[in-house]
N, C-alpha and C positions, 0 to 999 in steps of 0.2 A: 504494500500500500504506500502510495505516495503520495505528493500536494502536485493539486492542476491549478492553473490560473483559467478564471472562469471571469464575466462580465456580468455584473448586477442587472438586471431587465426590472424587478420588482421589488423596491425597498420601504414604502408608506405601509405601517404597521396595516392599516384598514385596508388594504388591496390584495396584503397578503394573507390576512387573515378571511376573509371573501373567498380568496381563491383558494386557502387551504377547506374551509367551511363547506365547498362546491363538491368537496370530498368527503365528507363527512366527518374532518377531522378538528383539530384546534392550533392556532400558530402559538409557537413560542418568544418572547418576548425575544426581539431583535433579528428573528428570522428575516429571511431575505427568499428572490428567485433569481437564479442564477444560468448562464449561459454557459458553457465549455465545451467548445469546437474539438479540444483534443479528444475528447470522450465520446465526439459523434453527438452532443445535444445541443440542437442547434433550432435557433426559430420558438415553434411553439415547446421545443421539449426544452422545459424548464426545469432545472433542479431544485431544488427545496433544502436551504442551508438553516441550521441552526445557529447560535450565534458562539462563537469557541474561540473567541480571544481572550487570553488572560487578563487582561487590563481593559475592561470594556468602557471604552473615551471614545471613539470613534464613532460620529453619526456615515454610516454608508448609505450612499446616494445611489438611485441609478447609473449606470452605467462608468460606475467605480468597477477598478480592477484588484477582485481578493484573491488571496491563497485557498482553495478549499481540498479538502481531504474528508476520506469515510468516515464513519463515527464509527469509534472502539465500544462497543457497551451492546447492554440488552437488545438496543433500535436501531433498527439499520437505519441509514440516510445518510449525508454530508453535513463538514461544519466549516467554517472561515475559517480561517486561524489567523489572516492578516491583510496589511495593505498591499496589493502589488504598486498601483500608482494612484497618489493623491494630487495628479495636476488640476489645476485648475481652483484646490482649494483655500487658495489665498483670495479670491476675489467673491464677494460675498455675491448674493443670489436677491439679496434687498435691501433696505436701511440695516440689520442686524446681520451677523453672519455668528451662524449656529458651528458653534467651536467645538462642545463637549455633549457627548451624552451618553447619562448612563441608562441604556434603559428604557424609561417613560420620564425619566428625572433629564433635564436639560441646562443650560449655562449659556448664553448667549452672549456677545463678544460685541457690543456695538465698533461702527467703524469713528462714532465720536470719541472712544476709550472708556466707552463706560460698559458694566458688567452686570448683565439680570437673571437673577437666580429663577426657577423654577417656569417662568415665562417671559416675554418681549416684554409686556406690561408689568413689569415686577413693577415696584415705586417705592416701597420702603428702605429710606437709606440707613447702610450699617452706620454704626456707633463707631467714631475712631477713637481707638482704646488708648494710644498717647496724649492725645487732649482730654480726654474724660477721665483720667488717671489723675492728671494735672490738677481740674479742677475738684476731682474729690480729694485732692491733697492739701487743698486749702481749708475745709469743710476739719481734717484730723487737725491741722495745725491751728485753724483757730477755736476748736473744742480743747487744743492741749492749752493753749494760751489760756483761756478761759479756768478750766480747771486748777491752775498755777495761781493765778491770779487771786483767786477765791481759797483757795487752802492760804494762799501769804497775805489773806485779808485779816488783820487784826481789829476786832472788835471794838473800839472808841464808845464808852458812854455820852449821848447827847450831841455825836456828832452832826445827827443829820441827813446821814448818809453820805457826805463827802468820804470820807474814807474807801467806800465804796465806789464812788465816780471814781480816784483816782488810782482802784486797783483794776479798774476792767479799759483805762484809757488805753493801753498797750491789742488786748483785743477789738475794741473800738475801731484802730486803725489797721488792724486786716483786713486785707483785701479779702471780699465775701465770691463764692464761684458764680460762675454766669455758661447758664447752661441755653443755651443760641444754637443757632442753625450751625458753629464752627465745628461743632462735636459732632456732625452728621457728613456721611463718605458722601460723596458727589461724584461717586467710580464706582459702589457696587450696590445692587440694590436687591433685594428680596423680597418675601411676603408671606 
């Protein structure tokens, strides 16, 4: 048994699942239909690949060029195992160009630079964790301020409370966080 290079004809999960269903059967997630001339299947005779990449990133397109080989196990049939050529996948297909997917799980790659989780319409932008660090850092340091301030408050009968203004002046002028649109990614977005 060896690997033939074969050309994708049918890669939309719903077309192939249609066509496997026409059989009485059920597609598996990331299957494909596949051409290979060395094999003699050519035209309507279509192969039926499963999906057998180790690292499954790769959205395959029609008339992508993969590796396929039998499948070792209980089923007979073929599986991918890889890219033979990915020309043409630099240049996107629409406003977003579909980078990654796992599956039914997707990443989308805009050609503005920016990055949408789970669909083109994601909008919820990440948290960036260096700025939001920062400002909850001022939040511990002027609670420790605070906390010093008040254990080194000595008690004055009939003061007033001055004693007190001028043991929390030092907290006073901490700078309080400011939590603004600067602690939100503008590059990757989810939902």
């Amino acid at each position: 048994m060896g690997k033939y290079l074969a050309k994708v004809k049918i890669s939309i999960p719903s077309e192939v699942s249609a066509k496997v269903s026409a059989y009485g059967g059920s597609a598996h997630p990331g299957a494909v239909y596949c051409e290979c001339p060395e094999l003699g299947f050519e035209g309507a005779n279509l192969i039926y690949c499963r999906y057998g990449l180790s690292v499954p990133f790769i959205k395959v397109q029609n008339n992508d060029t993969l590796w396929i080989e039998p499948r070792i196990g209980e089923d007979e049939g073929w599986i991918y195992t890889g890219m033979a050529d990915c020309a043409g996948r630099v240049t996107p297909s629409d406003a977003d160009q579909m980078v990654i997917q796992l599956l039914s799980q997707v990443i989308y790659a805009s050609t503005s630079g920016t990055m949408h989780l789970s669909n083109k319409a994601a909008n919820q932008a990440f948290l960036k964790s260096t700025e939001l660090l920062a400002e909850l850092q001022k939040h511990a340091t002027a609670i420790s301020a605070l906390q010093t301030a008040m254990n080194n408050w000595v008690v004055v009968p009939t003061d007033g409370g001055a004693a007190l203004k001028t043991a929390i002046t030092s907290f006073l002028a901490l700078p309080m966080p400011s939590y603004t649109s600067a602690l939100l990614s503008t590059k990757i977005f989810g939902e």
